[in-house]
N, C-alpha and C positions, 0 to 999 in steps of 0.2 A: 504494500500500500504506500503510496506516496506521502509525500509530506505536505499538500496541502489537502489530501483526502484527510490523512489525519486530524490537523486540526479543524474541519469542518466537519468532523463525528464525533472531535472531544466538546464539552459542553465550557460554555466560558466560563473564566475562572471570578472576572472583575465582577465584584460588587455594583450592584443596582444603585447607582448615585444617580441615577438619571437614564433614561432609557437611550436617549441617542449619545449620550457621555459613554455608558458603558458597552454601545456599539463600535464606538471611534477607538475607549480604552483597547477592545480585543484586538481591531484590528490594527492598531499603532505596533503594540505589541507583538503580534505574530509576526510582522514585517519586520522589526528593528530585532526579532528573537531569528529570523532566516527561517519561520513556519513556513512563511508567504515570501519564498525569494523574489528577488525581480527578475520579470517577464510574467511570472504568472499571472494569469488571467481572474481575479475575482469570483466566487459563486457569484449567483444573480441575486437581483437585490430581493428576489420573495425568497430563496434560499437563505437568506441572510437574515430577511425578517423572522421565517420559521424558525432560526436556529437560536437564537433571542427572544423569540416569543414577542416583538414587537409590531408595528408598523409598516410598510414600504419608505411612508412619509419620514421615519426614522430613521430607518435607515439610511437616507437619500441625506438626511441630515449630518450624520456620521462621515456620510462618503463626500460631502463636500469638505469639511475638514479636513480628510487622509487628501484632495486632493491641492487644498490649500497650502500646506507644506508640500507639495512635492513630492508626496509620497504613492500616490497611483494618477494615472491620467484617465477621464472616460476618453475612449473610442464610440465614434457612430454605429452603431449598428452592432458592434460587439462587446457591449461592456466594458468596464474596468480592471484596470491593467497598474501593475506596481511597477515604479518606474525605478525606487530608491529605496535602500534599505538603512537610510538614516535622513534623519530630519535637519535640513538645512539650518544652522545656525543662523541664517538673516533670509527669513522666506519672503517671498516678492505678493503682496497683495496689488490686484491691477496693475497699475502703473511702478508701482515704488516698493522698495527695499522695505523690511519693516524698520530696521534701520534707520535709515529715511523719513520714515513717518516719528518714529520715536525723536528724533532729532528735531524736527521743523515743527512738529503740533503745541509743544510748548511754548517755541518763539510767539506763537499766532493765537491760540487758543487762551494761554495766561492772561496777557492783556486784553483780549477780547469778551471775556469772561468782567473783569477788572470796568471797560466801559461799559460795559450792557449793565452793570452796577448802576452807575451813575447815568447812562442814558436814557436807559428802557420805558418804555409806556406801562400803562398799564394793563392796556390790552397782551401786548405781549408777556408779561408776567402773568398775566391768565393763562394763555394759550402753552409756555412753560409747563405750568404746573397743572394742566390737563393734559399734556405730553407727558409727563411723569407720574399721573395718573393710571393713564393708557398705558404706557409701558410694564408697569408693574402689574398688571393682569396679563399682559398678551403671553400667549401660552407656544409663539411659535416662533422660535431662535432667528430665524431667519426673516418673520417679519419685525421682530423688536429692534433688531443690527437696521432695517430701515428708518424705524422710528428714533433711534437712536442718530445716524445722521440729519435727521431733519432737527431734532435739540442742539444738538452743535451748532447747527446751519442756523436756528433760531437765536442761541446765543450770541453769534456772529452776527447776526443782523443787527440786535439790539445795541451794537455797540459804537453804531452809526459809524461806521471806519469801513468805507467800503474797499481797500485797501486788504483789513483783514480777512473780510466776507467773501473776496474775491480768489484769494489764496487758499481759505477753507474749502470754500464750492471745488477745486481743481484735487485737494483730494480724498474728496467725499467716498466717491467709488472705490479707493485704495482704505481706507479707514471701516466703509462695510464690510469689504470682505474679511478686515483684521477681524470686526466684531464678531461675524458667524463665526470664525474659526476659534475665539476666545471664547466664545458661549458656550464649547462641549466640554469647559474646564470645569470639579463640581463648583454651584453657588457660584460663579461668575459674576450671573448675569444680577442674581441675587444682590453680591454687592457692588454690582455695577449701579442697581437702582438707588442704590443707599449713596453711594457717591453722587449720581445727577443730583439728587433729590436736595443734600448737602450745598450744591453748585444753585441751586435754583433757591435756596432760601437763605443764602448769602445772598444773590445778586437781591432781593427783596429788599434787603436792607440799605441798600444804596450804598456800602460799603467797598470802595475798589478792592483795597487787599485783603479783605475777606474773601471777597469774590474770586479776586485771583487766585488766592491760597488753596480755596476747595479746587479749583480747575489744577492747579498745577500737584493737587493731594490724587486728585483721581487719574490725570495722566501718568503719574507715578505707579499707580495702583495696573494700569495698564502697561505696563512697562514689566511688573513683578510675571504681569500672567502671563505677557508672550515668552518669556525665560523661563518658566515651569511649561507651557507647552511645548516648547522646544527642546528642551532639556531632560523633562523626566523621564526619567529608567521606564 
């Protein structure tokens, strides 16, 4: 018997932290352990659902993470395919490095954060804090990483610098796909919410380094997750 016939008859070993966590957990693993070398071709994703007892939709959630690092590519017509058997230390979301994004979201986002403090209306302090409302119900990784852009994108407006709003909007799409791939870490997303929510009741206060402080607490906090997603055994 082969070795990936093996491990798609042994049952997974990770813990239930989260259903498409612990789809992304098995397969991270069996690839970076040489279960799943590269070229192999992936089961399919109801295979994969059955063998977890999950979803497709979950699955499909998993595998956009393995493909975010680098680690399988789909094919048209033939499923997913393992391209690498270790997780790039600076993975490339859209456009940019994450490197890249780690580097430049604090120059732009701190102070943007900082005037939407002291600029912002009131309408938009509403529209915030029903953004962070919504967020913290929505039950679907991949639509919160959008709603999650658009908080950014709102904070950056409020800051009336269209300079910074300008710079954000360009790498909005490189900063979603960071989020779906950091959403399959456990409780993420969990204290992802707790940090906007943080940013958004600062900026209420009219307070700049308050405001900036949460903004540059939470980029940091994102900074910790993509180095445990990258990194762990």
């Amino acid at each position: 018997m082969d070795r990936v016939s093996t491990w798609a008859e042994r049952p997974p070993a990770v813990a239930r932290v989260g259903a498409a966590e612990a789809v992304f957990a098995d397969l991270r693993d069996a690839i970076l352990g040489g279960e799943l070398p590269v070229g192999t071709r992936l089961p399919s994703e109801a295979a994969l659902a059955e063998r977890h007892g999950v979803s497709r939709s979950v699955v499909r959630e998993a595998l956009r993470s393995c493909h975010a690092l680098g680690l399988t590519e789909p094919r048209t017509g033939l499923g997913s395919f393992v391209v690498k058997d270790k997780v790039e230390p600076d993975p490339v979301f859209g456009s940019f490095a994450a490197s890249e994004l780690l580097e430049a979201r604090p120059l732009v986002e701190v102070p943007a954060a900082g005037w939407a403090a002291v600029r912002h209306t009131d309408s938009e302090l509403a529209e915030l804090r029903g953004l962070i409302e919504t967020m913290t119900g929505e039950p679907d990784p991949q639509e919160w990483a959008v709603l999650d852009g658009r908080l950014h994108g709102l904070i950056a407006q409020s800051s009336r610098n269209r300079v910074l709003e300008s710079v954000l909007a360009a790498v909005r799409e490189a900063s979603t796909a960071q989020s779906q791939a950091l959403n399959l870490l456990p409780d993420r997303r969990h204290r992802s919410d707790v940090e906007h929510a943080a940013i958004v009741e600062a900026i209420a206060t009219r307070d700049y380094d308050a405001a900036a402080e949460a903004m540059r607490a939470h980029l940091g906090a994102v900074g910790e997750a993509l180095r445990t997603l990258t990194h762990r055994p």
